[in-house]
PyMOL CGO cylinders between C-alpha atoms (Angstrom):
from pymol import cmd
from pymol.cgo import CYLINDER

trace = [
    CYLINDER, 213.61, -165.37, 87.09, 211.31, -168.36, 85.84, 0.3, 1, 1, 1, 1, 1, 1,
    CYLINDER, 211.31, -168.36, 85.84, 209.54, -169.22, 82.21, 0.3, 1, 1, 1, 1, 1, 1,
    CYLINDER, 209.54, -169.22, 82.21, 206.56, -168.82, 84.88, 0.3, 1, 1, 1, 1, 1, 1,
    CYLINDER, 206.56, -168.82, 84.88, 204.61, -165.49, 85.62, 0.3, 1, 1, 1, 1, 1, 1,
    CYLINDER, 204.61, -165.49, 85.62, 204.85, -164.46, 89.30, 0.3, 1, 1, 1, 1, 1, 1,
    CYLINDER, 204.85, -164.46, 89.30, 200.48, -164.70, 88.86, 0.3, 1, 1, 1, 1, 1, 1,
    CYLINDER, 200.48, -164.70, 88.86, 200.59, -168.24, 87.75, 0.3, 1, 1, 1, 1, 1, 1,
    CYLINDER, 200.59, -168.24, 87.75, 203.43, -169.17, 90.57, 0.3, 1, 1, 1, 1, 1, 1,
    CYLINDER, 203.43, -169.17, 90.57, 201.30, -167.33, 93.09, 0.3, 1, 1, 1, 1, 1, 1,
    CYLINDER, 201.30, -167.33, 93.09, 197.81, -169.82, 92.08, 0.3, 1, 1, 1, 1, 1, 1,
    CYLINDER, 197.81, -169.82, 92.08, 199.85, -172.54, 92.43, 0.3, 1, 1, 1, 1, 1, 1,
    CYLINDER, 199.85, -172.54, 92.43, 201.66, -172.06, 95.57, 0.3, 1, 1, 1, 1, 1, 1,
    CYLINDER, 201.66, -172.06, 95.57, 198.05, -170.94, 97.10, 0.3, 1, 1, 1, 1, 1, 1,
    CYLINDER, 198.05, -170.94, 97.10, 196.25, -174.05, 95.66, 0.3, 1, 1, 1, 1, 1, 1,
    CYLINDER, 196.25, -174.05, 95.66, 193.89, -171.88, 93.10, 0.3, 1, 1, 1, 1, 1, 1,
    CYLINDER, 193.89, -171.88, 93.10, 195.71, -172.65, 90.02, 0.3, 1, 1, 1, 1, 1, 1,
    CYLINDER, 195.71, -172.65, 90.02, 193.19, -173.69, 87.43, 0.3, 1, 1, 1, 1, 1, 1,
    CYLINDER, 193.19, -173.69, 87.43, 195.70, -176.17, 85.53, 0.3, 1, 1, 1, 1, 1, 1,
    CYLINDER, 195.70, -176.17, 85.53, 198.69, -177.42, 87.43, 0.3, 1, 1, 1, 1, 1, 1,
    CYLINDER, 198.69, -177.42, 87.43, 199.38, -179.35, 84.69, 0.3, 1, 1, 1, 1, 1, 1,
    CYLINDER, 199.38, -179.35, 84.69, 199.89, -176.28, 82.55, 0.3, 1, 1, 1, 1, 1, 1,
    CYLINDER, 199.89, -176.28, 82.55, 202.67, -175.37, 84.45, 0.3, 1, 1, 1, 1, 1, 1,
    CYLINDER, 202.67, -175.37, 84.45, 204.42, -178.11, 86.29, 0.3, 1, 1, 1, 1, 1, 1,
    CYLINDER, 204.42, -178.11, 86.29, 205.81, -181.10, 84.72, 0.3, 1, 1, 1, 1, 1, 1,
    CYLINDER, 205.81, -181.10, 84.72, 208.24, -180.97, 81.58, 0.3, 1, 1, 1, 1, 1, 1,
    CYLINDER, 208.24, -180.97, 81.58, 207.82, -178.70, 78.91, 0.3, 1, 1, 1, 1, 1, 1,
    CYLINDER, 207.82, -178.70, 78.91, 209.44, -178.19, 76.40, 0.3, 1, 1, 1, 1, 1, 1,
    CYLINDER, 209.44, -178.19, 76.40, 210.53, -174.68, 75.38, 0.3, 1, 1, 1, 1, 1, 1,
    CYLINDER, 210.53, -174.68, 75.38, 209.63, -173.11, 72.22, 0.3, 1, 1, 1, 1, 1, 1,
    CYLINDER, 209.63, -173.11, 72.22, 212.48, -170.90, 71.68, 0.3, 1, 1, 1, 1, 1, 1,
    CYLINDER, 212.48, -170.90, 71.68, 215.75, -173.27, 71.94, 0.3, 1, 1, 1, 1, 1, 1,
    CYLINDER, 215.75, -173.27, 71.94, 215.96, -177.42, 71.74, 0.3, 1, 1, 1, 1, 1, 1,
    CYLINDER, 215.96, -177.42, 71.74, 215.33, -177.46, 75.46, 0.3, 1, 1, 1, 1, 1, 1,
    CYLINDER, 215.33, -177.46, 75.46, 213.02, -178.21, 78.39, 0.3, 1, 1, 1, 1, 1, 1,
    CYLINDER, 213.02, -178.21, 78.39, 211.59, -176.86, 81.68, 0.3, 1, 1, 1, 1, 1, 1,
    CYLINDER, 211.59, -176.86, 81.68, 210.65, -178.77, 84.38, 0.3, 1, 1, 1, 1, 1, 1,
    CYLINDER, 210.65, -178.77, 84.38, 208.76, -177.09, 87.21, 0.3, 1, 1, 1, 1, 1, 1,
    CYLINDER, 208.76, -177.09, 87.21, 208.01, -178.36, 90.39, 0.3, 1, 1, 1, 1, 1, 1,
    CYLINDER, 208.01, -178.36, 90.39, 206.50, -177.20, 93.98, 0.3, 1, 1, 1, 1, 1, 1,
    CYLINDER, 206.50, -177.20, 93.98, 207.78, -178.68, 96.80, 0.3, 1, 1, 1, 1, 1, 1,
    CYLINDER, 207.78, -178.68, 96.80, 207.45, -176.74, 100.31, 0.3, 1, 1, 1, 1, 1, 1,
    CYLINDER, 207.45, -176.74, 100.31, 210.27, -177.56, 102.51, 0.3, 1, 1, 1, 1, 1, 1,
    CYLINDER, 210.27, -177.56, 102.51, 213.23, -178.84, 100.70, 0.3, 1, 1, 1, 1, 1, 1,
    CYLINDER, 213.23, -178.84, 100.70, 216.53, -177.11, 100.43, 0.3, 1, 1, 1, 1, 1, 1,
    CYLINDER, 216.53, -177.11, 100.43, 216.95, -178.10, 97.02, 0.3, 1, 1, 1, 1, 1, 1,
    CYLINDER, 216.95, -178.10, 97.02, 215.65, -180.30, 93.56, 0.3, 1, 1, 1, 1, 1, 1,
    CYLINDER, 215.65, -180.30, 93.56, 217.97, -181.86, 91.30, 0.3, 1, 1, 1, 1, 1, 1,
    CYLINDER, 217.97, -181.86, 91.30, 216.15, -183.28, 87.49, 0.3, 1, 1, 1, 1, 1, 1,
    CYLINDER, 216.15, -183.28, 87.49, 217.96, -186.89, 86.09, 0.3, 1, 1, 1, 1, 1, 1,
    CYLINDER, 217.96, -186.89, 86.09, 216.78, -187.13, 82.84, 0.3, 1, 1, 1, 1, 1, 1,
    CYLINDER, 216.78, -187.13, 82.84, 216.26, -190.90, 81.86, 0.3, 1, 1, 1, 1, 1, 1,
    CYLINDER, 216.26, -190.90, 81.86, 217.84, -191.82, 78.17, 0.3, 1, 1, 1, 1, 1, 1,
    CYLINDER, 217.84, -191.82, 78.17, 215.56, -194.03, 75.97, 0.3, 1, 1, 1, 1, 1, 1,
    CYLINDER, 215.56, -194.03, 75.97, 217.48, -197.57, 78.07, 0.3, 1, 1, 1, 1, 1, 1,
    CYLINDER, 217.48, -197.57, 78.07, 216.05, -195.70, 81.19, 0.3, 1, 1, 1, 1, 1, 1,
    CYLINDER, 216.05, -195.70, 81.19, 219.73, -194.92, 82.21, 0.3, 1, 1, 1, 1, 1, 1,
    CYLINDER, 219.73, -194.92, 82.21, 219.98, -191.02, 84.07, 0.3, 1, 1, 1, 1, 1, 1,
    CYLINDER, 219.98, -191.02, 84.07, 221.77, -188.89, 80.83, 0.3, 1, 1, 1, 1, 1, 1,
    CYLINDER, 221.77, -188.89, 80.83, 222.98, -185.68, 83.11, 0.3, 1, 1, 1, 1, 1, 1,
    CYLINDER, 222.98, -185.68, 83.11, 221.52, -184.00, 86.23, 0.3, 1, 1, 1, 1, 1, 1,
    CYLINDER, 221.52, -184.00, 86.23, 220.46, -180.26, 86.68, 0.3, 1, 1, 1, 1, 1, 1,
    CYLINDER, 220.46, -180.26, 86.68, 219.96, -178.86, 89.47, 0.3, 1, 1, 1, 1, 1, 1,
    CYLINDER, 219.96, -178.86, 89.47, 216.87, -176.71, 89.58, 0.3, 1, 1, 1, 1, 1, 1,
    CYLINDER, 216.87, -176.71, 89.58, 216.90, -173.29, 90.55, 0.3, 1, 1, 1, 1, 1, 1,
    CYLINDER, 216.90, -173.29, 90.55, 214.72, -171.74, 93.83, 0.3, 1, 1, 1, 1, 1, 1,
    CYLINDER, 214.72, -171.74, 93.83, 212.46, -169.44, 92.04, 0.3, 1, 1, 1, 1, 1, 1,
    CYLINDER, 212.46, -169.44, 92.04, 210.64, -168.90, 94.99, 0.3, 1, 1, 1, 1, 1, 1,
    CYLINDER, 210.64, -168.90, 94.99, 211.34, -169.50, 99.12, 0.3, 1, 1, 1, 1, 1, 1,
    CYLINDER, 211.34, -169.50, 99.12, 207.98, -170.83, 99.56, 0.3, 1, 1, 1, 1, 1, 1,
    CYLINDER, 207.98, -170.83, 99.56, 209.04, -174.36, 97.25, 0.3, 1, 1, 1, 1, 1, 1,
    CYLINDER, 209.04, -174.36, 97.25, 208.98, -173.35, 93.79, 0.3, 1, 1, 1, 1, 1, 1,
    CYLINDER, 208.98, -173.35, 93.79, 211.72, -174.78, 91.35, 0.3, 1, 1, 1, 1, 1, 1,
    CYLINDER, 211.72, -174.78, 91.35, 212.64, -174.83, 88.04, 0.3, 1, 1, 1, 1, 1, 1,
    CYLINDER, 212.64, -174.83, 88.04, 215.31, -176.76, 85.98, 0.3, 1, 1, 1, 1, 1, 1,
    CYLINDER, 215.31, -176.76, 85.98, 216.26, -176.09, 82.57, 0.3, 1, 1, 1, 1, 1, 1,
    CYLINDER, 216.26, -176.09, 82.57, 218.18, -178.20, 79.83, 0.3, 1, 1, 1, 1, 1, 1,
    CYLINDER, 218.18, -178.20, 79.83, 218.85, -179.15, 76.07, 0.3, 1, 1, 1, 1, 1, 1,
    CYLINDER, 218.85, -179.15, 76.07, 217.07, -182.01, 74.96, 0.3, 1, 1, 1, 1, 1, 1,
    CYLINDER, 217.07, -182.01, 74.96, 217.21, -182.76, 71.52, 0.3, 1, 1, 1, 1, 1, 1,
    CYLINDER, 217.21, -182.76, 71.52, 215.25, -185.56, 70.96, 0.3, 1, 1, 1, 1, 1, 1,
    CYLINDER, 215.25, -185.56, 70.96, 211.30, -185.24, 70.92, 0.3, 1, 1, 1, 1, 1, 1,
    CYLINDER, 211.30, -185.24, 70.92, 209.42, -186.43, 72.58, 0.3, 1, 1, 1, 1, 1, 1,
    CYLINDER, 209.42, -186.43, 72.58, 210.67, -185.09, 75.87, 0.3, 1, 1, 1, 1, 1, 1,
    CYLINDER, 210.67, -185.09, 75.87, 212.76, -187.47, 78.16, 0.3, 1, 1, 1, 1, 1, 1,
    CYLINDER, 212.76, -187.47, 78.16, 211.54, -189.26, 81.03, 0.3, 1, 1, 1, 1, 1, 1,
    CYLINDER, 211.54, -189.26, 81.03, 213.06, -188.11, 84.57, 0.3, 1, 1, 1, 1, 1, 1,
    CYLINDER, 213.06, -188.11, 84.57, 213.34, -188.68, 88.23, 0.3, 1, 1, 1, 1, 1, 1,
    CYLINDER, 213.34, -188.68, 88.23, 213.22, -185.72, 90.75, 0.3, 1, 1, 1, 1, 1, 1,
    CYLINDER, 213.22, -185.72, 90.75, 215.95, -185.67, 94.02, 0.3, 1, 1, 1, 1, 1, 1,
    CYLINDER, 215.95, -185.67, 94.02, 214.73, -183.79, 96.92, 0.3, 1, 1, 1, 1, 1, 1,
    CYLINDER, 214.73, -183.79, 96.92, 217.51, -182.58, 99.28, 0.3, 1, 1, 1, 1, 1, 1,
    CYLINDER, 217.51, -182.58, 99.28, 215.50, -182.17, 102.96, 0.3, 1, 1, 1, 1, 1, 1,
    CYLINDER, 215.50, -182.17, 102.96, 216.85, -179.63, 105.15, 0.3, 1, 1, 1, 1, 1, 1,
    CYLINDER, 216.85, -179.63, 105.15, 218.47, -182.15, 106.59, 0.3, 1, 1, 1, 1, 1, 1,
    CYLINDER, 218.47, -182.15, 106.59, 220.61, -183.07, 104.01, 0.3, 1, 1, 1, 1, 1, 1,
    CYLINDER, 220.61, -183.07, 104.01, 218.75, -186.38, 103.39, 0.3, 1, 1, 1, 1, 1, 1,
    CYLINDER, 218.75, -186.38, 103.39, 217.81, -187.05, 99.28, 0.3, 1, 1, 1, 1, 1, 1,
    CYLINDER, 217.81, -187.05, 99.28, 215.04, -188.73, 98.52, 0.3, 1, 1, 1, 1, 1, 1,
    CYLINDER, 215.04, -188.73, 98.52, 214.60, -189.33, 94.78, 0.3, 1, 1, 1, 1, 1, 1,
    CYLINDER, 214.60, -189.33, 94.78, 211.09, -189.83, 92.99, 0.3, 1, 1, 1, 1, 1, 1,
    CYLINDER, 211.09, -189.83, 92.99, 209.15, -189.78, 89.99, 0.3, 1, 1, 1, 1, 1, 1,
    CYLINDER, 209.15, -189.78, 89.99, 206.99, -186.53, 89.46, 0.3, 1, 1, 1, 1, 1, 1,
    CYLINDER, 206.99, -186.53, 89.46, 203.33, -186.78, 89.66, 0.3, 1, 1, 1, 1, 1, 1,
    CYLINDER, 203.33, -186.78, 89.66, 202.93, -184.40, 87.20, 0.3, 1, 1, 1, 1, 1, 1,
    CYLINDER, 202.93, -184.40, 87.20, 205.20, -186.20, 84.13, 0.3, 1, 1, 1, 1, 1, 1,
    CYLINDER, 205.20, -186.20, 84.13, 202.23, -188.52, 84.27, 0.3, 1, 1, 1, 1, 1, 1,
    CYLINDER, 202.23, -188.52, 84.27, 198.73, -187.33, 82.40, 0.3, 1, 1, 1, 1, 1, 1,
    CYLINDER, 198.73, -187.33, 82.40, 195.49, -186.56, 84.05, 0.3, 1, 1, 1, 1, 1, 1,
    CYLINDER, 195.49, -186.56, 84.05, 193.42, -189.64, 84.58, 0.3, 1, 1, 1, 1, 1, 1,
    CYLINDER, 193.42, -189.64, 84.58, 190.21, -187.74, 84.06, 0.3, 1, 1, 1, 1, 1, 1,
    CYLINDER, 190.21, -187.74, 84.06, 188.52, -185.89, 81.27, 0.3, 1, 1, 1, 1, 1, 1,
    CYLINDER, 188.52, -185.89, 81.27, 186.53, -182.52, 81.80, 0.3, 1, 1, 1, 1, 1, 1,
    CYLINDER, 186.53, -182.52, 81.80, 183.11, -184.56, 81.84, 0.3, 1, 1, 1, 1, 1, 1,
    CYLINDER, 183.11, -184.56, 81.84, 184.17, -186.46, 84.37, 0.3, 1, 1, 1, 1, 1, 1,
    CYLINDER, 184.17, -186.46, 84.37, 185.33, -183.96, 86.79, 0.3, 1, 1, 1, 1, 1, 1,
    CYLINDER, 185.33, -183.96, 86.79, 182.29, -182.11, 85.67, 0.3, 1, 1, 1, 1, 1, 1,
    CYLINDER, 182.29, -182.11, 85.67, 179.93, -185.18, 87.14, 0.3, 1, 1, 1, 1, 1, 1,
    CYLINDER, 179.93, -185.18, 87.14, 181.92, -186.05, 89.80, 0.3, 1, 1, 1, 1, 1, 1,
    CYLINDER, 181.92, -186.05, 89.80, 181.57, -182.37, 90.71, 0.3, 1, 1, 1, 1, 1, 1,
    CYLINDER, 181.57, -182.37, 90.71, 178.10, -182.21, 90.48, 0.3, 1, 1, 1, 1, 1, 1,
    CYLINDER, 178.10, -182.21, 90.48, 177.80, -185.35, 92.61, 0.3, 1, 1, 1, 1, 1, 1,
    CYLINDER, 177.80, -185.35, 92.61, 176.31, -187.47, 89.41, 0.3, 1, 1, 1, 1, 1, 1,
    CYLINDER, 176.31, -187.47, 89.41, 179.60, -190.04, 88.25, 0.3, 1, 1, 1, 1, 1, 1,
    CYLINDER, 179.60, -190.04, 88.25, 177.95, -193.32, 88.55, 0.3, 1, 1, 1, 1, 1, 1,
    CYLINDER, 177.95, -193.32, 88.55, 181.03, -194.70, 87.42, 0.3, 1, 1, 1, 1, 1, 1,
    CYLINDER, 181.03, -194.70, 87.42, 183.70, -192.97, 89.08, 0.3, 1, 1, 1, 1, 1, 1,
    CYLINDER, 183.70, -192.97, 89.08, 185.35, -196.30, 89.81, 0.3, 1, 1, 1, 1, 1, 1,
    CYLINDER, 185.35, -196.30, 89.81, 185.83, -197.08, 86.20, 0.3, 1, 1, 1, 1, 1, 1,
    CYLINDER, 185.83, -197.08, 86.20, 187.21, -193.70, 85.63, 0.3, 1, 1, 1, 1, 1, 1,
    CYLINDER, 187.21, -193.70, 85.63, 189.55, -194.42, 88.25, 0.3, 1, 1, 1, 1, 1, 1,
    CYLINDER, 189.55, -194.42, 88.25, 190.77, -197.39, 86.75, 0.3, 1, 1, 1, 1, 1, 1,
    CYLINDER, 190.77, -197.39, 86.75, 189.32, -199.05, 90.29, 0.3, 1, 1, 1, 1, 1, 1,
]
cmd.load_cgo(trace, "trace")
């Protein structure tokens, strides 16, 4: 069982989700002092969440449930303090390898709606500003 509907998991594991960032990442729950993070990753055995305290130090690990065989996951803890915590994301292989990261999607889009809207269109004369580039 996620926080996720099975419609929104299904977008996102077929690459038609119309806000990624809606769903994965860290969010915090409205119901208890807590947080979700939600992550797709095809191919790994397993996803553990190390919160980072404020000193950037892990504070716990939680090891995120497979909500669905095709590389969903989803951890949940208490968090207390607002705003949420930064984290780092372990990815047990099939192999039994880890390989720890940051997620891609604790960090904020780097462009606004009128600049995917003219970079869709063919028309962002300065895409390379936009992209900080």
């Amino acid at each position: 069982m996620s926080t996720v509907s099975n419609e929104s998991i299904d977008r996102l594991l077929h690459g038609s989700h119309e806000d990624p960032f809606s769903v994965l990442g860290i969010h915090r729950d409205p119901h208890w002092a807590g947080y979700h993070v939600r992550v797709v990753r095809p191919g790994v055995k397993g996803v553990t969440v190390i919160p980072l305290d404020a000193a950037g130090k892990p504070a716990g690990s939680y090891a995120a449930r497979m909500v669905r065989p095709e590389g969903f996951f989803e951890a949940s803890f208490e968090w207390h303090a607002v705003p949420a915590p930064d984290y780092r994301l372990v990815f047990e292989g099939q192999d039994g390898t880890n390989v720890e990261t940051a997620d891609p999607y604790n960090f904020p889009p780097l462009l606004g709606e009128q600049d995917v809207w003219l970079f869709s269109q063919g028309n962002h004369y300065q895409l390379d500003e936009a992209l900080g580039s």
